[in-house]
C-alpha positions in Angstrom: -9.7 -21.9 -24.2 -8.8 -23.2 -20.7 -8.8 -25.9 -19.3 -11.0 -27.6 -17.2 -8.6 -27.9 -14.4 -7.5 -24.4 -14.4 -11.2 -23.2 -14.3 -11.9 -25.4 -10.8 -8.7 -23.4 -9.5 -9.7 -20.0 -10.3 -13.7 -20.5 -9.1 -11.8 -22.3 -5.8 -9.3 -19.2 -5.6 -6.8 -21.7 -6.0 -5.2 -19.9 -8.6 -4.1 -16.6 -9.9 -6.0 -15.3 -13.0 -4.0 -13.6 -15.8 -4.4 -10.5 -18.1 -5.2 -12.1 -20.4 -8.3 -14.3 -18.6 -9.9 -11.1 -17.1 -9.8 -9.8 -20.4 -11.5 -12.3 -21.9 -14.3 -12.4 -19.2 -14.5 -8.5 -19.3 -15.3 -9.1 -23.1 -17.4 -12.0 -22.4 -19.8 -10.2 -19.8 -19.7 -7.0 -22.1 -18.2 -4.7 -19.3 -15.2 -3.4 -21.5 -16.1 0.1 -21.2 -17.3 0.3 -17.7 -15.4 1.3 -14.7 -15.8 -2.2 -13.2 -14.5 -3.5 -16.0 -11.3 -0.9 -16.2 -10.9 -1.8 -12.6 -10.8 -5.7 -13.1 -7.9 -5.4 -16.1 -6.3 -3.0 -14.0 -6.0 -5.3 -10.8 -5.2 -8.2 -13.0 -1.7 -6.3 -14.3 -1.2 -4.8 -10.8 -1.4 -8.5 -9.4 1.4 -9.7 -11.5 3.6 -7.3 -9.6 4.9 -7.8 -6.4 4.6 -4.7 -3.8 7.8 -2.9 -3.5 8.0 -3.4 -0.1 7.7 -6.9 -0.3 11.4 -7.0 -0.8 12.3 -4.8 2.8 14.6 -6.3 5.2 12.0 -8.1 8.1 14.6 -6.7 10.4 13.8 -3.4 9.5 10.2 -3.3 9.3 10.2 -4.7 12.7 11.1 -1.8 14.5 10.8 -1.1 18.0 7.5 1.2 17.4 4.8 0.4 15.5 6.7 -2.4 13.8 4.5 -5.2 13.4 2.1 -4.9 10.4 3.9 -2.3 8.8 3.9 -4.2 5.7 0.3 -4.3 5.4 0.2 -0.7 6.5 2.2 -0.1 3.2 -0.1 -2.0 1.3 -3.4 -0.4 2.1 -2.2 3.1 2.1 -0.3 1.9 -1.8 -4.4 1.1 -2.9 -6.0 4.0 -0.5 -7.8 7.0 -2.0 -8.0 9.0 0.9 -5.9 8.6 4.3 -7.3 10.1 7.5 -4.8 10.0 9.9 -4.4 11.1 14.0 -1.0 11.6 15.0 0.3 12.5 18.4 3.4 13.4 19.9 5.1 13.4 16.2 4.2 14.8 13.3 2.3 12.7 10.0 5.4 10.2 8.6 4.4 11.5 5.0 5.3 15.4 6.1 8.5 14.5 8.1 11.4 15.5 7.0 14.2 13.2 6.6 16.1 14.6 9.5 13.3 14.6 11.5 12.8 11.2 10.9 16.3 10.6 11.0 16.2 12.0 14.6 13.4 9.7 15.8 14.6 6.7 14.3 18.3 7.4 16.3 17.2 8.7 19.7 14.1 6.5 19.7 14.8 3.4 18.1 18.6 3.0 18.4 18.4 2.1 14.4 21.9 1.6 12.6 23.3 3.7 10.0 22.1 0.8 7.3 18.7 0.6 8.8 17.8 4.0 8.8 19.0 4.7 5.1 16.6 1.8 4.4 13.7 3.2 6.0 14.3 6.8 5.0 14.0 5.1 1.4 10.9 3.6 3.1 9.5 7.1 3.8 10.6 8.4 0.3 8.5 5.5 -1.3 5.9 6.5 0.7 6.1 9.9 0.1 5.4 9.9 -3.8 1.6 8.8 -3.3 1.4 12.4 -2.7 2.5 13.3 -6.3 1.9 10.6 -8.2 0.6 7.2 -8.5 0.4 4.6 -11.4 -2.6 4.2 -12.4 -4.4 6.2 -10.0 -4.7 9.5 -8.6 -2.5 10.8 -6.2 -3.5 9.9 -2.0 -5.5 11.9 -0.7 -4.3 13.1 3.1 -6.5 14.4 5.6 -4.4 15.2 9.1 -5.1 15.8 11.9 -2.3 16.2 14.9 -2.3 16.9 18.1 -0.4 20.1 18.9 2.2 18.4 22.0 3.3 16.9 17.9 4.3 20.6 17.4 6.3 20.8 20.4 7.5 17.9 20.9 11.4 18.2 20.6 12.7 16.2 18.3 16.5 16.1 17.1 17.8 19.5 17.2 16.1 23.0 17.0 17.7 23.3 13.3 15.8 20.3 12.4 12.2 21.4 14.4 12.6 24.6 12.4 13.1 22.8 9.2 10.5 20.1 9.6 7.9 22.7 10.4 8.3 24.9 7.7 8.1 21.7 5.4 4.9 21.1 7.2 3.8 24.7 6.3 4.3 24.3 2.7 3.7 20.2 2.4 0.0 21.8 3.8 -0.8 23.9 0.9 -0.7 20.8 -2.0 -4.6 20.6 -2.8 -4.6 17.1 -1.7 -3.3 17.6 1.9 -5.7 18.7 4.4 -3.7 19.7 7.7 -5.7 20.3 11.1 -4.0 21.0 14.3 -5.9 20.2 17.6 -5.0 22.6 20.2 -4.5 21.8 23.5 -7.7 24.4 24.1 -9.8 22.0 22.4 -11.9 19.9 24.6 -11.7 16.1 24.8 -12.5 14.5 21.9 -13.1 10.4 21.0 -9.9 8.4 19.8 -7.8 11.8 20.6 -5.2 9.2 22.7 -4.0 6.8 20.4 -2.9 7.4 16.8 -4.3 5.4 13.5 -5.1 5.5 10.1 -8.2 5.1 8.4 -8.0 4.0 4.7 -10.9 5.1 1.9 -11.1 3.8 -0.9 -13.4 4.1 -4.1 -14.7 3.0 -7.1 -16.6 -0.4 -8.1 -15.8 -3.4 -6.3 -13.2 -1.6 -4.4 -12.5 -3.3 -0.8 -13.9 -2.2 2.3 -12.7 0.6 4.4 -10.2 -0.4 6.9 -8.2 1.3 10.3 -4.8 0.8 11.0 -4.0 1.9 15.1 -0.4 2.0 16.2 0.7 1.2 19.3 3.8 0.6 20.8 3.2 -3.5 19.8 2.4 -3.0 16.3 -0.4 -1.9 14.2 -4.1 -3.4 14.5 -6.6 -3.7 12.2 -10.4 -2.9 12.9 -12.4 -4.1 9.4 -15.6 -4.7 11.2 -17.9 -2.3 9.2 -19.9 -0.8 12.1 -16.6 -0.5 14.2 -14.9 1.2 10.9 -17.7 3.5 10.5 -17.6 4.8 14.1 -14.1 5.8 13.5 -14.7 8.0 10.4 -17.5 9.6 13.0 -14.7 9.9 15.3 -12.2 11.8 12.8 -14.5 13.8 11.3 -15.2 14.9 15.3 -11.5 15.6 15.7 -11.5 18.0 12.0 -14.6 19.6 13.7 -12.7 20.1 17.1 -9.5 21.2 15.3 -8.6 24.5 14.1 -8.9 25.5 10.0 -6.4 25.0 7.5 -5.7 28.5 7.8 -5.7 28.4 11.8 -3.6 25.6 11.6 -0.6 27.0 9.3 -0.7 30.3 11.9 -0.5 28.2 14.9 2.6 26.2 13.2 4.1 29.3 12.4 4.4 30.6 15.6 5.5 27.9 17.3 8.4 27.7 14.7 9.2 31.4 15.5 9.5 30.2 18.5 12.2 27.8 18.1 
């Protein structure tokens, strides 16, 4: 019951199917109760809303580190299953604290008052994946940092303290693995440069992708080999890193240090 016109669109990707169109193909190919099928009606709904941070101020998503490409950041982690991340010399953005991040985004970025409320509501979005997520379950985080992260000053030695006993706890939700590679730890692949590598699952679920920051931006690698060599490389730096358990003693003591 369409029409001609509008089926040359959708086959051409010309067009945006509705609801109601997947629905009817769903019924039509008899894959109502299948997970591809669940998946199809539920990107069909999803697509008629735009992302949430499609509506951020350009300005302040192009800040001075790691600025370009944060959007699409946003995006994959939003649809990501799993996040493996690398961070060095600051701590994961989904554990900071908002003074932490508050410190960084002052001392670092010379951000205004205005911007950095608008990106601390960034971080808060952000932040819920954790929890909860509609529709799906909640991310996945696997972390690993490097420990110059744990001493790197940031802000005042109030705020370190702070921030690292959030990280402490923020460690123990089942879905957060944290992993601390010590300085003891011997060299290890992609240990220089931080990134993001975004799982996902389920049927007819986009590739894998990596995000890498860098002081111009992120950059994508979605060549599957390349992609592949990097979840070698982070499962190398779990492997190198200490154990959950290791990891919340080392934290500890470093905060007792402050």
């Amino acid at each position: 019951m369409i029409s001609t016109s509008k089926l040359s669109r959708l086959e051409n990707a010309q067009g945006r199917p509705q609801p109601r169109d997947i629905r009817d193909l769903v019924r039509y190919y008899k894959i109502e109760n299948t997970p591809l099928g669940a998946s199809l009606r539920q990107w069909a709904n999803a697509a008629q809303r735009r992302g949430w941070w499609n509506d951020l101020d350009d300005e302040v998503l192009g800040s001075v580190l790691g600025g370009f490409g944060l959007d699409a950041h946003i995006s994959y982690e939003a649809d990501a299953t799993v996040e493996r991340i690398y961070t060095l010399p600051f701590l994961p953005a989904l554990l900071q604290t908002d003074e932490y991040a508050t410190a960084i985004f002052q001392d670092m970025e010379s951000r205004s008052e205005d911007e950095i409320a608008q990106l601390l509501e960034v971080r808060a979005r952000r932040k819920q994946a954790l929890s909860s997520r509609e529709g799906m379950e909640p991310l996945k985080l696997v972390a690993v940092m490097h420990e110059s992260a744990l001493r790197q000053a940031v802000g005042s030695s109030e705020i370190m303290h702070d921030q690292l006993d959030t990280l402490i706890e923020g460690s123990k939700a089942t879905n957060v693995s944290l992993h601390v590679l010590p300085f003891g730890a011997k060299p290890a692949f992609t240990m220089t440069c931080m990134y993001a590598y975004f799982e996902y699952e389920g049927v007819g679920m986009e590739q894998d992708v990596v995000h890498i920051e860098t002081h111009a931006g992120y950059w994508s690698v979605e060549d599957p080999d390349k992609v592949a060599k990097y979840r070698e490389a982070h499962d190398a730096l779990v492997k190198a890193s200490l154990s959950e358990d290791g990891s919340r003693a080392l934290i500890r003591s470093i905060r007792d240090e402050a």
